[in-house]
LOZA-539752 format. One record per residue (C-alpha): y, x, z; residue in one letter. Coordinates in nm, 4 decimals, always signed. Layout:
LOZA-539752
+----------+----------+----------+------+
!        Y !        X !        Z ! type !
+----------+----------+----------+------+
!        Y !        X !        Z !    A !
...
+----------+----------+----------+------+
end
This chain:
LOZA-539752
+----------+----------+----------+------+
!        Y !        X !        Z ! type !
+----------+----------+----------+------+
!  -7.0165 !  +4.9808 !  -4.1468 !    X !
!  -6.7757 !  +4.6514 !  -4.2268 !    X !
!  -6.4554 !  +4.7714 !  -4.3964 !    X !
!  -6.1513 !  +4.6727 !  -4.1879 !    X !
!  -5.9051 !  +4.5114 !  -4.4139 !    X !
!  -5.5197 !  +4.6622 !  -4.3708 !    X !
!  -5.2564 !  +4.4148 !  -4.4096 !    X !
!  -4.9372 !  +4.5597 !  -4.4051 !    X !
!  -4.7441 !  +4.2216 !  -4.5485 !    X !
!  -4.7713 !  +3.8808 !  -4.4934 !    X !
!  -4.8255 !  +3.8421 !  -4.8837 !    X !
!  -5.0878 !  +4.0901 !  -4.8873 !    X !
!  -5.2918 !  +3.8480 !  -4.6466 !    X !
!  -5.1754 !  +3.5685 !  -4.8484 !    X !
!  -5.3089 !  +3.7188 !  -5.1387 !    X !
!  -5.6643 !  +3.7782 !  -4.9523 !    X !
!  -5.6775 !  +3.4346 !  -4.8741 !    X !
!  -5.6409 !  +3.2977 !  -5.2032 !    X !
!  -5.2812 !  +3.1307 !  -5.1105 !    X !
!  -4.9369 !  +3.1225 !  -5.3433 !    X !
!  -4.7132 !  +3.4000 !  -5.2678 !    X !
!  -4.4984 !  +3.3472 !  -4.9586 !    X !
!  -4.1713 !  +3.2004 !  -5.0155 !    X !
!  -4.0557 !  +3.4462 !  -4.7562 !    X !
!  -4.1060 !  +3.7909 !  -4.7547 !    X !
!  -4.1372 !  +3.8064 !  -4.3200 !    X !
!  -4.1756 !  +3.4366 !  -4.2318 !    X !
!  -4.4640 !  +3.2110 !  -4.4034 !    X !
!  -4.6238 !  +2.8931 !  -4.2421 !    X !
!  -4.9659 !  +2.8279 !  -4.4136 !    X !
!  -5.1762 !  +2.4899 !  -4.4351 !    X !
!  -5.4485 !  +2.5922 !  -4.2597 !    X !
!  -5.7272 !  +2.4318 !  -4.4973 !    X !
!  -5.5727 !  +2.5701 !  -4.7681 !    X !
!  -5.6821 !  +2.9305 !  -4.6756 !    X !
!  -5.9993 !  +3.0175 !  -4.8241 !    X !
!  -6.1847 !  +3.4008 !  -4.7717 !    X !
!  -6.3896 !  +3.5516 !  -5.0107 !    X !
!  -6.6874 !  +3.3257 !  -5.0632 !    X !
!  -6.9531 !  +3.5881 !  -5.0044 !    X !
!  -6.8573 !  +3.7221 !  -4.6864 !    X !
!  -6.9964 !  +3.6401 !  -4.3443 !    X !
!  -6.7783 !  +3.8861 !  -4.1152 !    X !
!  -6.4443 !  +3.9831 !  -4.2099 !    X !
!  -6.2633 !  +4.2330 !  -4.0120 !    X !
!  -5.8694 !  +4.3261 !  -4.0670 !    X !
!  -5.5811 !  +4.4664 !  -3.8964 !    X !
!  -5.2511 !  +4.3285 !  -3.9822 !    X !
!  -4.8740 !  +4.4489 !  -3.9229 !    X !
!  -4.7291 !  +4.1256 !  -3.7902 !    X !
!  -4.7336 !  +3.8416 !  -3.5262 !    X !
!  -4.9685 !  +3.5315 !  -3.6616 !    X !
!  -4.9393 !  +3.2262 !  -3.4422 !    X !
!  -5.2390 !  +2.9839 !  -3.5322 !    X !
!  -5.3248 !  +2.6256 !  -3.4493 !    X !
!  -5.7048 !  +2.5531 !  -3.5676 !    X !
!  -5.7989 !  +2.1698 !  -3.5873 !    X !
!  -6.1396 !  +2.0084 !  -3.6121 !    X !
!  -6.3180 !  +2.2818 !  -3.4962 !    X !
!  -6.6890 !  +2.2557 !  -3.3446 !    X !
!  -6.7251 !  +2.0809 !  -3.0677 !    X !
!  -6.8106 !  +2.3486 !  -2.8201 !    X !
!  -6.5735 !  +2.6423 !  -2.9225 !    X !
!  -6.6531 !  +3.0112 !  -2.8364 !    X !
!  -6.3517 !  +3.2073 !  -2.7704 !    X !
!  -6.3820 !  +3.5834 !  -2.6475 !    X !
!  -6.6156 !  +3.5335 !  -2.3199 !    X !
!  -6.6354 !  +3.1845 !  -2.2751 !    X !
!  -6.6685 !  +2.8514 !  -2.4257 !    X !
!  -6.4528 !  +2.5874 !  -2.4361 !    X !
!  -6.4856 !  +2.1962 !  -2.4612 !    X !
!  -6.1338 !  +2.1032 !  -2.5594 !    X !
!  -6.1326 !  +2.0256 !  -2.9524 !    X !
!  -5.7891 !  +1.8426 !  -3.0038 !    X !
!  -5.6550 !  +2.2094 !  -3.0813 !    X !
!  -5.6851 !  +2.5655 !  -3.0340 !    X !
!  -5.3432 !  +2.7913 !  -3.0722 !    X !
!  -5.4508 !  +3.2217 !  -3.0591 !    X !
!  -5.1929 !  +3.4626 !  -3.0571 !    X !
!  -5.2377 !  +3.7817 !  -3.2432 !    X !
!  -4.9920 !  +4.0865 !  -3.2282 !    X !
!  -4.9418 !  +4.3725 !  -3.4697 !    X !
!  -5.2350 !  +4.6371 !  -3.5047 !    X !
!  -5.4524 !  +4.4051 !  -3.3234 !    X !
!  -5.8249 !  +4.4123 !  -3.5069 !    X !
!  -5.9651 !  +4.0847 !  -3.6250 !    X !
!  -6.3220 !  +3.9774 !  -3.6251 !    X !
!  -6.4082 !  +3.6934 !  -3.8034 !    X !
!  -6.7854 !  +3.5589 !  -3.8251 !    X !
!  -6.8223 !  +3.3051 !  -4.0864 !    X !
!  -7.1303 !  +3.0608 !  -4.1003 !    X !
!  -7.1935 !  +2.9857 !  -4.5115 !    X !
!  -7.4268 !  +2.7509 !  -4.4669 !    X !
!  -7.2139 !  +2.5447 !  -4.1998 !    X !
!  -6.9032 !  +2.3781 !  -4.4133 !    X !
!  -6.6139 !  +2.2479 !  -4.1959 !    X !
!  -6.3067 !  +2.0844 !  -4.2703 !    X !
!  -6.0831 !  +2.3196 !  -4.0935 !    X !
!  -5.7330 !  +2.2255 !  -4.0824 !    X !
!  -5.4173 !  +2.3363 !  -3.8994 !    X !
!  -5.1724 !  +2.6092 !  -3.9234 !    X !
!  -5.0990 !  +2.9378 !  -3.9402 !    X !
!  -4.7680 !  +3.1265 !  -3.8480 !    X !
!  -4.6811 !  +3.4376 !  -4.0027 !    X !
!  -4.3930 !  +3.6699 !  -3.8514 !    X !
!  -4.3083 !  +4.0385 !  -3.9632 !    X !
!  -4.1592 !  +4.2062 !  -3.6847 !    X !
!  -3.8741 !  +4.3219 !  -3.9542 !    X !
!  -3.7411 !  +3.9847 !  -3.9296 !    X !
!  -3.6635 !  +4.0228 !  -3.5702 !    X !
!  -3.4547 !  +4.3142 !  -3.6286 !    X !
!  -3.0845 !  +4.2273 !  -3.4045 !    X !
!  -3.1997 !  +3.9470 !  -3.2693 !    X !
!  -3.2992 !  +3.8428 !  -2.9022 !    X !
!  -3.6589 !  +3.7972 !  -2.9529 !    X !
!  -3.7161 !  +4.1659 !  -3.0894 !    X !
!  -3.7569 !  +4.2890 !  -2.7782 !    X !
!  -3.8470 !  +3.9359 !  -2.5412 !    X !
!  -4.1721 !  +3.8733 !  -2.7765 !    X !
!  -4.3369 !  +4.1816 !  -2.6342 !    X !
!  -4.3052 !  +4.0045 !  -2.2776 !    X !
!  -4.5038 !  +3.7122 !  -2.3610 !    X !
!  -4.8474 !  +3.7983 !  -2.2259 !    X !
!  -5.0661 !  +3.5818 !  -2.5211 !    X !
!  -5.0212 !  +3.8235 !  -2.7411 !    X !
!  -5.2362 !  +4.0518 !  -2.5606 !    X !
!  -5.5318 !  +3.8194 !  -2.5085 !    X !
!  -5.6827 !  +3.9132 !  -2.8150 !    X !
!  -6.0213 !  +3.7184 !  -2.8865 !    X !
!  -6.0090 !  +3.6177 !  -2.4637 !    X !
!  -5.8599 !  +3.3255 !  -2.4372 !    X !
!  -5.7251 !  +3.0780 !  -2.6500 !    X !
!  -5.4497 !  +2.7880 !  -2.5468 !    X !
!  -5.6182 !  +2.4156 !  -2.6117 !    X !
!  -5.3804 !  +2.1523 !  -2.6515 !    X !
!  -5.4416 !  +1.8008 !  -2.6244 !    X !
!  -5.3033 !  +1.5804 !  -2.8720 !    X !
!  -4.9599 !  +1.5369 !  -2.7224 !    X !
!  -4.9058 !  +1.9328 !  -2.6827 !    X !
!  -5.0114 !  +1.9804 !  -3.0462 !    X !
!  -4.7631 !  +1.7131 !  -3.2001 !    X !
!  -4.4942 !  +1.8875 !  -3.0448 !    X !
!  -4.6029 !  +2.2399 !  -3.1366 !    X !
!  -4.6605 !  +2.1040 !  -3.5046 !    X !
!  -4.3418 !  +1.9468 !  -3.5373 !    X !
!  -4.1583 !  +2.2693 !  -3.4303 !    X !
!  -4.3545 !  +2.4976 !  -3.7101 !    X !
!  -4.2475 !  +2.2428 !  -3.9374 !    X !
!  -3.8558 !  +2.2758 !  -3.8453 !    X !
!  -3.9141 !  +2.6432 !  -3.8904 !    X !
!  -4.0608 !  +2.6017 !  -4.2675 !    X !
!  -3.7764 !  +2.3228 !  -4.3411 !    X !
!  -3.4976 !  +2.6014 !  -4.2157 !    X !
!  -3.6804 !  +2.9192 !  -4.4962 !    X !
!  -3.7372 !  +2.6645 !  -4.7604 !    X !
!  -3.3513 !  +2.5419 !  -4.7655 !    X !
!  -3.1050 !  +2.7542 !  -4.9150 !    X !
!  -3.0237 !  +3.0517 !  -4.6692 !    X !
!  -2.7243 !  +3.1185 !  -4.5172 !    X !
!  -2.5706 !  +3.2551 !  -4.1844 !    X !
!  -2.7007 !  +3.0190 !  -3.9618 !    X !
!  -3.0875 !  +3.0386 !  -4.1204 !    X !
!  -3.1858 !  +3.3361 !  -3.9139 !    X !
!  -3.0383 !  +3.2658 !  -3.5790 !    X !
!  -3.1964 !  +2.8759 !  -3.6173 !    X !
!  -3.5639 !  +3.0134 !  -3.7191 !    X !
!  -3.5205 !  +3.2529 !  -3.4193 !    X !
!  -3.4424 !  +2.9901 !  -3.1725 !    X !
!  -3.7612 !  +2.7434 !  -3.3045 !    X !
!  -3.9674 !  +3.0442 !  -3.2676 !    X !
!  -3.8591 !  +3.1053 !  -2.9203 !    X !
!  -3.8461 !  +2.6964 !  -2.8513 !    X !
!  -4.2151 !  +2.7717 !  -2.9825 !    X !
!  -4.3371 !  +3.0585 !  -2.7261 !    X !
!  -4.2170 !  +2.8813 !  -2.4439 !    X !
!  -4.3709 !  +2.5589 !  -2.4842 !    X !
!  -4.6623 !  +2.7821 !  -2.5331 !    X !
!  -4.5822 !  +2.9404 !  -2.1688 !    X !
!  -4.5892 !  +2.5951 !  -2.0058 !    X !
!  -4.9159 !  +2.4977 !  -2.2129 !    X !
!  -5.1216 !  +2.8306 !  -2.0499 !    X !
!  -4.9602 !  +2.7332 !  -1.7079 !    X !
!  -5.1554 !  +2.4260 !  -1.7427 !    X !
!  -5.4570 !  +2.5887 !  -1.8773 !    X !
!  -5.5025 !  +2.8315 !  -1.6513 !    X !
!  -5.4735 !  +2.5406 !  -1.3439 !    X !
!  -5.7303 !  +2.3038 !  -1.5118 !    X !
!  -5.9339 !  +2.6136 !  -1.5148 !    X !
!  -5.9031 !  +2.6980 !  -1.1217 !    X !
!  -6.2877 !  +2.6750 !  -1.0977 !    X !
!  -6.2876 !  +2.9878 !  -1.3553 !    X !
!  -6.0130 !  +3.1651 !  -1.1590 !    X !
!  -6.2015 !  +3.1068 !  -0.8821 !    X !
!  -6.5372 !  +3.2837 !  -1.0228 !    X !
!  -6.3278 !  +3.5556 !  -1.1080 !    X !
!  -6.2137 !  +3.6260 !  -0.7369 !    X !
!  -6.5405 !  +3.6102 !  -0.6399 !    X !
!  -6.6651 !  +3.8635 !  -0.9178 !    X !
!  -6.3659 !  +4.1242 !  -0.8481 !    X !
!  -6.4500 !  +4.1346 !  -0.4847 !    X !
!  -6.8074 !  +4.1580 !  -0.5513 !    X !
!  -6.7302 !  +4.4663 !  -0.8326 !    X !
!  -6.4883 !  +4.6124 !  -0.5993 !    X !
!  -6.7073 !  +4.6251 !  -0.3228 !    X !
!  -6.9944 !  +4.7861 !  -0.5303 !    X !
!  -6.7449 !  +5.0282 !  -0.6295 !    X !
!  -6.6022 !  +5.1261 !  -0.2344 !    X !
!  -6.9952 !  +5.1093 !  -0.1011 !    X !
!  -7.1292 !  +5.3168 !  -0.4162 !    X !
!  -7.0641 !  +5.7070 !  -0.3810 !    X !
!  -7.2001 !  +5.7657 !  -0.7252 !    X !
!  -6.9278 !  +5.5634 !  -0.8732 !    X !
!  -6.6624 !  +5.6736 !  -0.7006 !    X !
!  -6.7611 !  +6.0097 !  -0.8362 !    X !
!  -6.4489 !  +5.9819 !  -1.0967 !    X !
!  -6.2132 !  +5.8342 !  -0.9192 !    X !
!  -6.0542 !  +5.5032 !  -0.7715 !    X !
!  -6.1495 !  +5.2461 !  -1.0404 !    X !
!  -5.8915 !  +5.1455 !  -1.3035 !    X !
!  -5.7637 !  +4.8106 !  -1.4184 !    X !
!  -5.9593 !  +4.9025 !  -1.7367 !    X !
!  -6.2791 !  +4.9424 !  -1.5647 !    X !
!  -6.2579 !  +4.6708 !  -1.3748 !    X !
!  -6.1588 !  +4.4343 !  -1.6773 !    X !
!  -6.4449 !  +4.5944 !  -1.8310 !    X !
!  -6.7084 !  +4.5502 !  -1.5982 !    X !
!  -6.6162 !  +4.1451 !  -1.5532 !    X !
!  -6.6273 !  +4.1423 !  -1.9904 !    X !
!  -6.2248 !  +4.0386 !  -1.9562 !    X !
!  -5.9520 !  +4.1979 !  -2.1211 !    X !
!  -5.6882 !  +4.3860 !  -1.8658 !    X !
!  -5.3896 !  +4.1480 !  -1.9030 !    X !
!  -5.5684 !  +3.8212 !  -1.9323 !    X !
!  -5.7811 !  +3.9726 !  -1.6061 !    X !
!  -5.4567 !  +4.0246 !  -1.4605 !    X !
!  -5.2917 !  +3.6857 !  -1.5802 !    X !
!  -5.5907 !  +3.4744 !  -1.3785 !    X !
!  -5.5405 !  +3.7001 !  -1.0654 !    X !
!  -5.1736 !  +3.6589 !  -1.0829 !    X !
!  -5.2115 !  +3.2730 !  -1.1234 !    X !
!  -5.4784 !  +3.2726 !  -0.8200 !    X !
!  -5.3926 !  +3.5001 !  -0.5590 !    X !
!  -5.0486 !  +3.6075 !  -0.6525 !    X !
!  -5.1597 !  +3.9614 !  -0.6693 !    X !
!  -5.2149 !  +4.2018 !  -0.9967 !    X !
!  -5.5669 !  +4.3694 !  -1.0360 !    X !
!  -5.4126 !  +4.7228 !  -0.9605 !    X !
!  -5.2882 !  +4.4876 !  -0.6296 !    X !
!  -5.6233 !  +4.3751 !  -0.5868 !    X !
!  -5.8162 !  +4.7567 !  -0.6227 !    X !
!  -5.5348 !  +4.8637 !  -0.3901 !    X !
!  -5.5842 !  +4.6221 !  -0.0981 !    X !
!  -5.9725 !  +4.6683 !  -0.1325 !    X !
!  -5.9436 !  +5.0510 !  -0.0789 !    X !
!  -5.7076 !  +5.0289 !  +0.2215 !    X !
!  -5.9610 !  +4.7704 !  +0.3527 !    X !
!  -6.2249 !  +5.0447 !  +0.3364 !    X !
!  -5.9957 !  +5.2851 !  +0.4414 !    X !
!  -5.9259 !  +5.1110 !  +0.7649 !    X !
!  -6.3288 !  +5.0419 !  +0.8164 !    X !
!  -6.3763 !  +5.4630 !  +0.7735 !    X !
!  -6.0919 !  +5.5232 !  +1.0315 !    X !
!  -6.2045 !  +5.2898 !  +1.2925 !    X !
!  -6.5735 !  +5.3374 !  +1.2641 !    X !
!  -6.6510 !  +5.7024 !  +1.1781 !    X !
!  -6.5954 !  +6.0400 !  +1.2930 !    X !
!  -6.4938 !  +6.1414 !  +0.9148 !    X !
!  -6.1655 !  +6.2948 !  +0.8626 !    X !
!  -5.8848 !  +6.1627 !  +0.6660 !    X !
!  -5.9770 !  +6.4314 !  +0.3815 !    X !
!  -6.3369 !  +6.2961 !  +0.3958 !    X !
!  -6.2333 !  +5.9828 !  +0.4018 !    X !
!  -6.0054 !  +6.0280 !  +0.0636 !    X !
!  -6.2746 !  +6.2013 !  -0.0927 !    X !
!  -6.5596 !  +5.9279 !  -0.0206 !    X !
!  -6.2996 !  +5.6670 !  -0.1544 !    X !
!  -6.2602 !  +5.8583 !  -0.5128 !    X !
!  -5.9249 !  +6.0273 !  -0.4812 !    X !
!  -5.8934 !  +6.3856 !  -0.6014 !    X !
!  -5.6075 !  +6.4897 !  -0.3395 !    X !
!  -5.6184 !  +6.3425 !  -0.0031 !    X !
!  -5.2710 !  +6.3887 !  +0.0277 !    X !
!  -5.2524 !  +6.0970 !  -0.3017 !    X !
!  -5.4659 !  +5.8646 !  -0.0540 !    X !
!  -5.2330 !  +5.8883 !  +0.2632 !    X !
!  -4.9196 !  +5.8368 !  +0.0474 !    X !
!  -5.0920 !  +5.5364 !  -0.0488 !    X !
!  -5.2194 !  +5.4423 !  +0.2816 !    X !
!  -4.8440 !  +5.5218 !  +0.4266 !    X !
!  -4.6883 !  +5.2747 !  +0.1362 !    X !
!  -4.9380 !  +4.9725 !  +0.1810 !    X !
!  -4.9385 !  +4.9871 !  +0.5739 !    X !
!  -4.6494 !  +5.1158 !  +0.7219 !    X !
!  -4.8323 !  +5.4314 !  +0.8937 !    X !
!  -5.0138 !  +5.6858 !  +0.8538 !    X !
!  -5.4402 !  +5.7363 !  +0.8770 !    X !
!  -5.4114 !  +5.9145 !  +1.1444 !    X !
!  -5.1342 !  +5.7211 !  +1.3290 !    X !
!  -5.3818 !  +5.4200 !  +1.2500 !    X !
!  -5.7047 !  +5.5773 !  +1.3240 !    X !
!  -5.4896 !  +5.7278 !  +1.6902 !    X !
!  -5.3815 !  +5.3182 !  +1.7283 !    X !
!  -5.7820 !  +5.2339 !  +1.8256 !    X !
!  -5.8131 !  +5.4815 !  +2.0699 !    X !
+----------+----------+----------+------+
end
């Protein structure tokens, strides 16, 4: 079994990678192609106790990135999050002259400030290895040129204003980064479009499968699962194409079942709540009540 790598500081990773020691204990931007891994690995697996932000230049042409591959190769920006697990697969034989750069933040240096508790609402962070943000050249200048304000601002002397400007290039930083996935997950409407298509065909396997309904009304999890997507980016796409969450999307395909059982058979409601995976059938008419505005059997009583 690979050992997983625990990196509880930035200059414990710096360290790893063969870098200088960070000039700042929570905040260190690092020249990409001066990072270099032990020479005699080929996977390297870690979990680290900060945010990384990193933009990865000359890349391969074709990119793979969590489920899919990409053809963009002006940039590539991932976001990872604290006590997220790493998997790096390294190619010795294949030498590259990787460049770009790599954002460090400790969450300790978000301690009374604004972005302590907004970072957790930027939904990046929780795409793992599923989707990266390409940038074309334009996009990447910009995003550059900010990481570079933030390494001027730790490098000068500190003083009152340090913290409060590094916090508002970081946050100039995430949103730019917010309009750069809008745009990414538009040019990619065919993709969101495939995924429609695969949730309704999943969720209709699940609704006209007894054996799977046998523990329960899917999840968001098991859905995600089944389509090799991670929850929130599943949810992201959905959001972007339909306007509706996954849960939103599970929901509306049961009542549309529901309805088909009311109209069409002689089972009753309790059957019908059982056949659809619930537990309690009085958990299925609340739900029935909430999404439609009446009850089963005031619907089922509305055909007759």
């Amino acid at each position: 079994m690979k050992t997983i790598h625990r990196f509880k500081s930035i200059s414990e990773l710096h360290n790893y990678s063969n870098l200088p020691k960070p000039e700042h204990p929570l905040i260190s931007l690092v020249d990409y192609s001066k990072v270099n891994y032990p020479a005699d690995s080929d996977e390297i697996k870690w979990v680290q106790d900060f945010y990384s932000i990193g933009l990865k230049r000359n890349v391969t042409e074709k990119f793979n990135y969590g489920q899919q591959k990409y053809d963009f190769n002006e940039g590539v920006l991932c976001f990872v999050a604290p006590q997220q697990t790493l998997n790096i697969q390294i190619n010795q034989n294949v030498k590259t002259n990787a460049t770009g750069w790599l954002l460090l933040l400790h969450p300790d240096f978000l301690w009374n400030t604004s972005l302590a508790k907004t970072i957790k609402n930027y939904e990046f962070f929780g795409y793992a290895v599923n989707e990266a943000l390409f940038l074309s050249e334009k996009e990447e200048n910009i995003l550059v040129e900010i990481f570079k304000n933030i390494q001027r601002e730790y490098q000068t002397n500190i003083d009152k204003f340090s913290e409060n400007i590094i916090i508002s290039q970081i946050e100039l930083l995430l949103n730019y980064a917010e309009r750069y996935y809008e745009r990414q997950f538009i040019t990619r409407k065919i993709t969101n479009r495939q995924i429609l298509t695969k949730i309704e065909e999943t969720l209709n396997n699940y609704f006209e499968n007894k054996e799977m309904l046998i523990n329960g009304v899917p999840t968001v999890t098991q859905i995600a699962n089944d389509l090799n997507l991670s929850p929130n980016y599943l949810s992201s796409v959905l959001k972007n194409s339909s306007g509706l969450s996954t849960q939103q999307h599970i929901q509306n395909k049961l009542i549309e079942k529901a309805k088909e059982k009311l109209s069409t058979t002689d089972l009753s409601v309790s059957e019908i709540a059982y056949e659809l995976g619930f537990e309690y059938p009085a958990s299925f008419s609340k739900l029935f009540k909430n999404k439609t505005n009446s009850s089963p059997i005031e619907f089922r009583q509305s055909f007759n």
